[in-house]
N, C-alpha and C positions, 0 to 999 in steps of 0.2 A: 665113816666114809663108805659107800657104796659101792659093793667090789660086783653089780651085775652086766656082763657082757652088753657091750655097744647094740643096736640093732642093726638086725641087715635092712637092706638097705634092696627095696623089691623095683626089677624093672619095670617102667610105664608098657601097657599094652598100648597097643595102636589107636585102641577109643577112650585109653583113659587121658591120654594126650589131646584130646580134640573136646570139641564143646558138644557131640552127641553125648544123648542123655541116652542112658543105660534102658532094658527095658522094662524094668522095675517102675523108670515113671511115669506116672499117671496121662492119660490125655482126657481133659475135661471137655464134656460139652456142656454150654452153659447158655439157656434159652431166656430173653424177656420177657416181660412183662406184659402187661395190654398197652399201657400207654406212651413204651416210650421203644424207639425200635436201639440195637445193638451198638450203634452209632452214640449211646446218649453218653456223656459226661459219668455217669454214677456206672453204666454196663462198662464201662474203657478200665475205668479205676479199679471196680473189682474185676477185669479181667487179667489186670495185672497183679493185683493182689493175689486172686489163685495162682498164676502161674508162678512164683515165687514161692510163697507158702508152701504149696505141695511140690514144689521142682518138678514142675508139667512138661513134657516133653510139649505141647499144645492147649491153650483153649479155645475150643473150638464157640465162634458166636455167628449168630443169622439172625436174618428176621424172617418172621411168619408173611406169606404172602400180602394178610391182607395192609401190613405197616410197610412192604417193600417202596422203594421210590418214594419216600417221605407222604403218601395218601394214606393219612391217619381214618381209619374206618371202627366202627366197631366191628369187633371178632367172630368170625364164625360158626359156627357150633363145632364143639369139639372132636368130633371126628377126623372131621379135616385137617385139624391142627396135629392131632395124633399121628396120624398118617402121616404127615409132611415132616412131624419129629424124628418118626422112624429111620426115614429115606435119609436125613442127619446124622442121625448115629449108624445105619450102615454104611454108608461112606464114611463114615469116622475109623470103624470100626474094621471096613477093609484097607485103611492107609494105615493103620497103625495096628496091627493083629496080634502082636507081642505084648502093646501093652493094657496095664489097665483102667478101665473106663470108670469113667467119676461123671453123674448127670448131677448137674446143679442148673436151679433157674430163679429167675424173682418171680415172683408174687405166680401168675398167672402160666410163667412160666417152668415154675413147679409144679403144679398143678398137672399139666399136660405129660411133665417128663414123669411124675408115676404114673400116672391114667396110660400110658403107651409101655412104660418100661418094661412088664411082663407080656404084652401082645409082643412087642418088640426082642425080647430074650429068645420066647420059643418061637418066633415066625423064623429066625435066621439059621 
């Protein structure tokens, strides 16, 4: 028989009672691809799949200018794209400043989020 005392028994804090997530978790941004914009069936699914997985406080998803309003174009040259990622992730990055940041993208939209993520680190 097991003679170890009972455990105590810890009061709930005020936010362990609620559904705020703590600020340990993640908010992800997570950029598309060339051909399909943020709205698509396969960006929805794994939107929610990260925010589960990692317990996201946020995923954050957009479209690049030139897929906005469903006018499928080809892309830019990269710069532009860069830039416009950036201005993403500091407004990510000023609504959530406690926590930490997770850039994930598909195909093209990985691409961009490293080609910016160190312009983007040291410009802020």
């Amino acid at each position: 028989m097991d003679s170890s005392p009972p455990t105590k028994r810890r009061r709930k804090t005020k936010s362990e009672g609620t559904n705020d997530k703590s600020s340990s978790s993640p908010v992800v941004v997570f950029a598309h691809g060339a051909g399909a914009p943020s709205s698509s069936d396969w960006m929805l699914r794994w939107k929610e799949m990260l925010k589960n997985a990692l317990d996201a406080v946020e995923v954050v998803t957009f479209d690049y200018p030139y897929i906005a309003g469903g006018k499928k174009r080809a892309p830019p040259k990269a710069e532009k794209l860069v830039e416009f990622h950036k201005d993403i992730v500091k407004k990510t990055t000023d609504k959530y400043p406690a926590h930490p940041l997770i850039l994930a993208g598909k195909s093209m939209g990985s691409r961009y989020k490293f080609m910016g993520v160190w312009k983007c680190r040291y410009a802020m």
